[in-house]
VEXNU-756165 format. One record per residue (C-alpha): z negated, x, y negated; residue number from 0. Coordinates in steps of 0.25 Angstrom, whole numbers. Example, Ala and Ser with C-alpha at 12.3 -4.5 7.8 and 13.67 -1.06 7.14 Angstrom:
<atoms>
- -31,49,18,0
- -29,55,4,1
</atoms>
This chain:
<atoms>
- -588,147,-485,0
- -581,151,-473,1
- -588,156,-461,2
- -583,168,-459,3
- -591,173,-448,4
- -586,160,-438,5
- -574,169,-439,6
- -568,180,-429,7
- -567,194,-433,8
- -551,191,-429,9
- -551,180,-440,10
- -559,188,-451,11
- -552,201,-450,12
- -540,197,-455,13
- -547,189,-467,14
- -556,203,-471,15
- -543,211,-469,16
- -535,203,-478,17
- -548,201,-487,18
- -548,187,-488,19
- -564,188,-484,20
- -572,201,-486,21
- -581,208,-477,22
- -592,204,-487,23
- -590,189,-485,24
- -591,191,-470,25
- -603,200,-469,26
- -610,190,-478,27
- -606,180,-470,28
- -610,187,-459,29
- -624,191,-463,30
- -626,175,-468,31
- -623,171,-453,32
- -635,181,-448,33
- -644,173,-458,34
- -640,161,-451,35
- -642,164,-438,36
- -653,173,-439,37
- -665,174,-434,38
- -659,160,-425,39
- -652,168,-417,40
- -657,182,-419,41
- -645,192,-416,42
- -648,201,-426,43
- -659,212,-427,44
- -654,219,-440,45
- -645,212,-449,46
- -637,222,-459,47
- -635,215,-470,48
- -635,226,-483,49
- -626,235,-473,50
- -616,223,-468,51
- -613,220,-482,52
- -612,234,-488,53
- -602,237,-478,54
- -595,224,-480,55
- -594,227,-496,56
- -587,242,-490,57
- -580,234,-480,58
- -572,224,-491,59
- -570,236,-499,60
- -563,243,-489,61
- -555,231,-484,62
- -550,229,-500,63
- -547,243,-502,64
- -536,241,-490,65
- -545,248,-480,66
- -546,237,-469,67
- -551,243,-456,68
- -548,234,-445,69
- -554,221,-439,70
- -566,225,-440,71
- -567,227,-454,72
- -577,220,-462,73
- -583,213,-449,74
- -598,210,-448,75
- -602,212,-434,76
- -618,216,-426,77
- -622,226,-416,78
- -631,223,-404,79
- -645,233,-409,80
- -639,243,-399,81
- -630,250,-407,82
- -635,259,-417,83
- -633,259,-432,84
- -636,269,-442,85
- -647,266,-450,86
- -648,252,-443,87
- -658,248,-434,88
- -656,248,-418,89
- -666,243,-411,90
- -660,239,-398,91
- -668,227,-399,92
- -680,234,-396,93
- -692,237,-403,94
- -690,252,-396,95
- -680,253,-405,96
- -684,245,-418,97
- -684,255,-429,98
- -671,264,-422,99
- -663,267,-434,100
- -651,273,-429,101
- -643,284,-437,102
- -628,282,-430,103
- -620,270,-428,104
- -615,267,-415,105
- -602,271,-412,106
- -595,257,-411,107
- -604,254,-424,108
- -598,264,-429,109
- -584,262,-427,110
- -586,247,-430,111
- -590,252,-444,112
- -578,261,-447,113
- -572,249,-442,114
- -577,241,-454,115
- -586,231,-446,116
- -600,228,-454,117
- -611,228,-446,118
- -621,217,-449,119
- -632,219,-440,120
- -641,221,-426,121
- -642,212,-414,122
- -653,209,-407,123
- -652,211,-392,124
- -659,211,-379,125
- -668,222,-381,126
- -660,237,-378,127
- -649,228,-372,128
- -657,227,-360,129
- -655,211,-357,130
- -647,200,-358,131
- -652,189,-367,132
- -657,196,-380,133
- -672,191,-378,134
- -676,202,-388,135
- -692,203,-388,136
- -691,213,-400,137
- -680,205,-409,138
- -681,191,-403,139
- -672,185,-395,140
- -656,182,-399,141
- -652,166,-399,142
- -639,162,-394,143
- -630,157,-406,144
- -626,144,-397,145
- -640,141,-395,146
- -651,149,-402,147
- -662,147,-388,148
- -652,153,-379,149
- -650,169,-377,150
- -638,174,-381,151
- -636,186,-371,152
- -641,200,-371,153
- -642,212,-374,154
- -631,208,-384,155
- -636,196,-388,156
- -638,196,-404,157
- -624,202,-403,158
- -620,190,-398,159
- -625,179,-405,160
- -622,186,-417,161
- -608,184,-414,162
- -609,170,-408,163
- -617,168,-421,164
- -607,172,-429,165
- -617,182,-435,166
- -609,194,-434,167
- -593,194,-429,168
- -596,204,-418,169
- -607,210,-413,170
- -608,225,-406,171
- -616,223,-391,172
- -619,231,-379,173
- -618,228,-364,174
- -624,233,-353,175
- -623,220,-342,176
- -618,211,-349,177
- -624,213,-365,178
- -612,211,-373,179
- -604,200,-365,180
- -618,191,-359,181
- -620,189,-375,182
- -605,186,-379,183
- -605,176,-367,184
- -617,167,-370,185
- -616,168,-388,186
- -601,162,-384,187
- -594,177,-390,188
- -586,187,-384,189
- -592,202,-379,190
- -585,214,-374,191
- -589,224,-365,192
- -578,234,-364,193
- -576,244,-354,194
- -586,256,-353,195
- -584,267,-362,196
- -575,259,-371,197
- -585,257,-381,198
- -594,267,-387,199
- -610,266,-385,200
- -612,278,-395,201
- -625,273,-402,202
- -627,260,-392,203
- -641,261,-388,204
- -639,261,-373,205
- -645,250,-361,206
- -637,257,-350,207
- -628,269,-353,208
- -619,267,-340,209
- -618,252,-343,210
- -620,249,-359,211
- -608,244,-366,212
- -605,241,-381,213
- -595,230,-386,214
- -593,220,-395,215
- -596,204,-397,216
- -588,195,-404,217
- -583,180,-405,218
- -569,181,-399,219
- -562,192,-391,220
- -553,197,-401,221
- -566,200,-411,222
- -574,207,-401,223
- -559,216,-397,224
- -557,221,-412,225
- -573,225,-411,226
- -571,232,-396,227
- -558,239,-403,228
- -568,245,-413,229
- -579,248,-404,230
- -570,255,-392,231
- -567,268,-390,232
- -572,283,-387,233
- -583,288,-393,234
- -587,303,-392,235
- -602,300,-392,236
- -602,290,-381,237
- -598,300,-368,238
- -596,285,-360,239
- -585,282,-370,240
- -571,281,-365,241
- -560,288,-371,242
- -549,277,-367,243
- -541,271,-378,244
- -546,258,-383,245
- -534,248,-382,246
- -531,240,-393,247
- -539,227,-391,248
- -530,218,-400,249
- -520,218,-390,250
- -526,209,-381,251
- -525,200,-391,252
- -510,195,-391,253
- -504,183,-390,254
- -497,187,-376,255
- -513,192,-372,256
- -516,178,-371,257
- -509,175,-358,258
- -516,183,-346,259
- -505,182,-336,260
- -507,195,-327,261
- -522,197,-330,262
- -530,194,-316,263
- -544,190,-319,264
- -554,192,-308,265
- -566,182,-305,266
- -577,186,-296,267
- -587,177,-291,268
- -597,186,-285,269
- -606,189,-296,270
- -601,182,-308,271
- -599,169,-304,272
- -613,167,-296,273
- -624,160,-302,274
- -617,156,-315,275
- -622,145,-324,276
- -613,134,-320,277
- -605,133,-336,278
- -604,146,-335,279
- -596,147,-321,280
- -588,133,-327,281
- -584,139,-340,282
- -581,154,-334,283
- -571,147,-321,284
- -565,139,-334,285
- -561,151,-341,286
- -557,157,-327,287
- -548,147,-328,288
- -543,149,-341,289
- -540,163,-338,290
- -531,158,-327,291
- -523,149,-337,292
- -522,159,-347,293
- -514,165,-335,294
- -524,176,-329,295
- -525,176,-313,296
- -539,172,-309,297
- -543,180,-296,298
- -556,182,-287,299
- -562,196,-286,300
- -572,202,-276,301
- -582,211,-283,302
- -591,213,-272,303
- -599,225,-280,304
- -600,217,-289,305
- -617,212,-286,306
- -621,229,-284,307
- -613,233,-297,308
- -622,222,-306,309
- -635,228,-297,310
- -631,242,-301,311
- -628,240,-314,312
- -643,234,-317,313
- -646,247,-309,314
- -641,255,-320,315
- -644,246,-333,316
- -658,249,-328,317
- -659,264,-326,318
- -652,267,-337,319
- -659,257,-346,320
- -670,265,-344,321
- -666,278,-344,322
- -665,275,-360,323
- -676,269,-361,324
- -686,277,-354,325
- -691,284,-365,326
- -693,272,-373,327
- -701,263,-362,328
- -710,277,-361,329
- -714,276,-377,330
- -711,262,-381,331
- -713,254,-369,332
- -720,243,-375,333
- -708,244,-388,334
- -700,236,-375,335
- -696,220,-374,336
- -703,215,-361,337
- -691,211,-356,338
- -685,224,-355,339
- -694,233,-352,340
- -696,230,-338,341
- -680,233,-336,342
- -679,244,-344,343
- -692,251,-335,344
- -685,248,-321,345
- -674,257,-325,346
- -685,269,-321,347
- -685,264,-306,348
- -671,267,-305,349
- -669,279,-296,350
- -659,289,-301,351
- -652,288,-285,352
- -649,272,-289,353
- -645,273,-302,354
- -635,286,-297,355
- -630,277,-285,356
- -627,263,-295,357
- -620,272,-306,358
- -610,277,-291,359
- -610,263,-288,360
- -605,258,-303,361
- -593,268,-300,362
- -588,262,-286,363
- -589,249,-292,364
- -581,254,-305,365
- -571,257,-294,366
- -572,243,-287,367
- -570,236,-298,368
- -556,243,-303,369
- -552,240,-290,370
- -554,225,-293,371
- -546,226,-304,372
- -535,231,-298,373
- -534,215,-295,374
- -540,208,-307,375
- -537,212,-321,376
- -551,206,-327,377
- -563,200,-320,378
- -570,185,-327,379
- -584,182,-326,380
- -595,175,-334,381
- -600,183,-343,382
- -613,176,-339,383
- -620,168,-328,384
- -626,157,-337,385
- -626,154,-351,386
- -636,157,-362,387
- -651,153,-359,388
- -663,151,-366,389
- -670,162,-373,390
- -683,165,-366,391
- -680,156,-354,392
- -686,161,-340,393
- -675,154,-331,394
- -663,147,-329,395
- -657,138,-319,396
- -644,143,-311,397
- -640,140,-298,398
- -652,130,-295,399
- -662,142,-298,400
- -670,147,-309,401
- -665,159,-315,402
- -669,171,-325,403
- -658,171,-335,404
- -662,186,-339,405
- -657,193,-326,406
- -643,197,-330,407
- -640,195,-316,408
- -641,179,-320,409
- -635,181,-334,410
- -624,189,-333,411
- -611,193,-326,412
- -609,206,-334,413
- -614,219,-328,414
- -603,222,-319,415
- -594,225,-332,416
- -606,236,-336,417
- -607,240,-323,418
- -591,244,-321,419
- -590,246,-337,420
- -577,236,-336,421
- -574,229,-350,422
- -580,214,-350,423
- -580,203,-360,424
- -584,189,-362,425
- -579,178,-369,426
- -584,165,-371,427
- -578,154,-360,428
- -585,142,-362,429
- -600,136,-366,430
- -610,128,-359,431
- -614,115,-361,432
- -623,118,-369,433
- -614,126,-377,434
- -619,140,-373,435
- -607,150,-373,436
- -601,154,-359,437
- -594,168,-357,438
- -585,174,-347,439
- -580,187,-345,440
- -569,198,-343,441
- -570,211,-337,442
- -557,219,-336,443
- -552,234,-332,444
- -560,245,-339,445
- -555,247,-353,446
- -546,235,-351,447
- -552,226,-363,448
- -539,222,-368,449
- -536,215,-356,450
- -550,209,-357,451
- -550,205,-371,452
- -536,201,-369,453
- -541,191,-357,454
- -552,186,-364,455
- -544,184,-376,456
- -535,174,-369,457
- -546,168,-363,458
- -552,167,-378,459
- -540,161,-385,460
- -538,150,-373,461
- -551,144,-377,462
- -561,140,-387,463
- -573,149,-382,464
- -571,159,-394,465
- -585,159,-399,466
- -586,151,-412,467
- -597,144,-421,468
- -598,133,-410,469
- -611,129,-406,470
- -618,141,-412,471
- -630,133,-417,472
- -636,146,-427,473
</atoms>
């Protein structure tokens, strides 16, 4: 039989809209690869097994009777246990939330069902989103599909070995600092996190409000722009929502895209290139490179806000962490993991002045970085500092020195694209060699992710870094 689910939503769409495989045979597929893989890799707290196939016996039907919705249509996908679903558990990975049972889907689940996608089931995450390796004390931790004893990234983490496991096509995730794309980069998969507003967070259970994203996940570039086409656009019932037209994301996609002559890409040292696992600053100045000879002109860039901007942002993940959860750490204090408890309580100790003055801030550098793009068309960086790392482990070496991996100051180069709301991706550019998955990534304009998807395209179709079936052991 083949294996369906090693393929690309851009290869199975075509094959379900011409009927020459069913939506049926796909979820089954599908929910035979979550046996497989699970508990190994654990990226799943609720599978839906009755409801996926239910809705891919409706979904065949529609598609026989002529009534093919799009790309979408018939697609198993996952959603981080953020986004609410009726009748489904949410639990946010918490055992505060265990038993919530909303009765509304989210707006992008929403739309992704009109769109004809099947949702299969819940990923496990860093408990309410609040860290980056999806060490869950409630649900147990999530593997990494390349090597089941490393983490996988957080908070999106079950989102993103799912994909790289090939348990679900794409998966739904959130990002406040870094929680989609810190995930895509080390499972070896793609992550967008498009610009602020552009995607509904109706129905997201919220981190930080200022900060919090929702985007997609999936194996290659073009797969996660057909799930972001879906996802994007105004919703009345999120007030941060923008009412900008959403492109048409398929158009970064042409064959004359694949040249980037005219795109100047800035590179920044300060920040993102310091204290970088040596195979992660090889493989990210290669790809550099690569850009180059796709025809991009590779420029230095002086972001000297740059350190305060990623101060203030953790400023304001903190307070308004809090300012959600207060309620919560007065009733059910004990209900929280132990490793994030003490980071949600310091959010009290913000005084309102601070918290006033940093969201001031935000706007002056908003301002300092469109001026910098007056120059530079995208800015590249690694996605993150070092690859993937033991589960549970206390330290790391880097630079000569023992090291906490957990502090996202070590881990990851993302917050600045939260901070400014700027879209961000990241693309697989290369493995360690111990064949852990190395990303990179792309920040371009505010609601310019064509160009990005267009960037990372070309980047994508020059090499072989497309995540595959390749050295996932599960």
């Amino acid at each position: 039989m083949e294996n369906l689910m090693s393929k690309t939503i851009q290869e199975l769409a075509p094959l379900i809209r011409k009927k020459e495989i069913s939506p049926v045979e796909l979820v089954d597929q599908c929910l035979e690869r979550i046996k497989e893989t699970e508990p190994a890799i654990n990226a799943y707290i609720t599978v839906l097994e009755h409801s996926a196939l239910e809705k891919a016996k409706l979904a065949e039907k529609e598609i026989l009777d002529g009534n093919y919705k799009g790309v979408l249509h018939g697609i198993p996908y996952s959603a981080k246990d953020l986004y609410t679903t009726k009748g489904v558990k949410t639990t946010a990975g918490s055992r505060v939330l265990a038993e919530y049972v909303p009765d509304y889907d989210a707006t992008t689940v929403a739309r992704l069902n009109d769109a004809g996608a099947i949702l299969v089931g819940k990923n496990n995450l860093h408990e309410f989103a609040y860290g980056g390796t999806n060490e869950n004390e409630h649900f147990g931790p999530t593997g990494n599909p390349w090597n089941t004893k490393m983490i996988p990234g957080g908070s999106s983490g079950g989102s993103g070995a799912s994909v790289a496991a090939s348990s679900s096509l794409f998966s739904l995730g959130t990002d406040t600092g870094g929680s989609i794309r810190m995930p895509a980069a080390l499972c070896g998969v793609v992550g967008i996190k498009a610009t602020y507003g552009r995607v509904s967070r109706n129905g997201v259970l919220p981190l930080s409000s200022s900060l919090d994203h929702a985007g997609p996940l999936a194996k290659t570039t073009w797969d996660t722009a057909a799930v972001l086409s879906v996802m994007a656009g105004y919703d009345s019932k999120d007030p941060t929502s923008s009412k900008k037209e959403v492109p048409n994301y398929f158009a970064a996609f042409t064959e004359e895209n694949l040249s980037l002559e005219g795109v100047t890409i800035g590179v920044c040292e300060e920040y993102f290139f310091e204290n970088l696992d040596p195979e992660v600053d090889r493989s990210v100045r290669k790809a550099i490179a690569m850009f180059e000879k796709l025809g991009a002109s590779i420029v230095q860039v002086n972001l000297p806000f740059i350190s305060e901007s990623v101060r203030l942002q953790s400023l304001l993940t903190t307070a308004e962490a809090y300012s959600y959860h207060s309620s919560y750490l007065k009733d059910r204090y004990e209900e929280y993991g132990t490793n994030i408890r003490p980071r949600l309580e310091m959010g009290q100790y913000t005084p309102a002045w601070a918290y006033i003055q940093a969201q001031r801030l935000r706007q002056k550098t908003k301002e300092s970085w469109k001026e910098v793009y007056k120059t530079i068309d995208l800015l590249i960086a690694p996605t993150t500092a070092i690859p993937a790392f033991p589960i549970h482990c206390d330290t790391i070496s880097l630079g000569g020195k023992d090291v906490n991996p957990r502090d996202l100051g070590i881990l990851g180069r993302t917050s600045p694209s939260n901070f400014n709301g700027f879209p961000s991706i990241s693309i697989p550019c290369g493995f360690t060699e111990a064949g852990l998955p190395i990303g990179l990534q792309l920040q371009g304009r505010p609601f310019e992710e064509l160009l990005v998807f267009r960037a990372a395209n070309a980047f994508e179709k020059a090499n072989d870094y497309a995540m595959s079936d390749r050295g996932v052991i599960v």
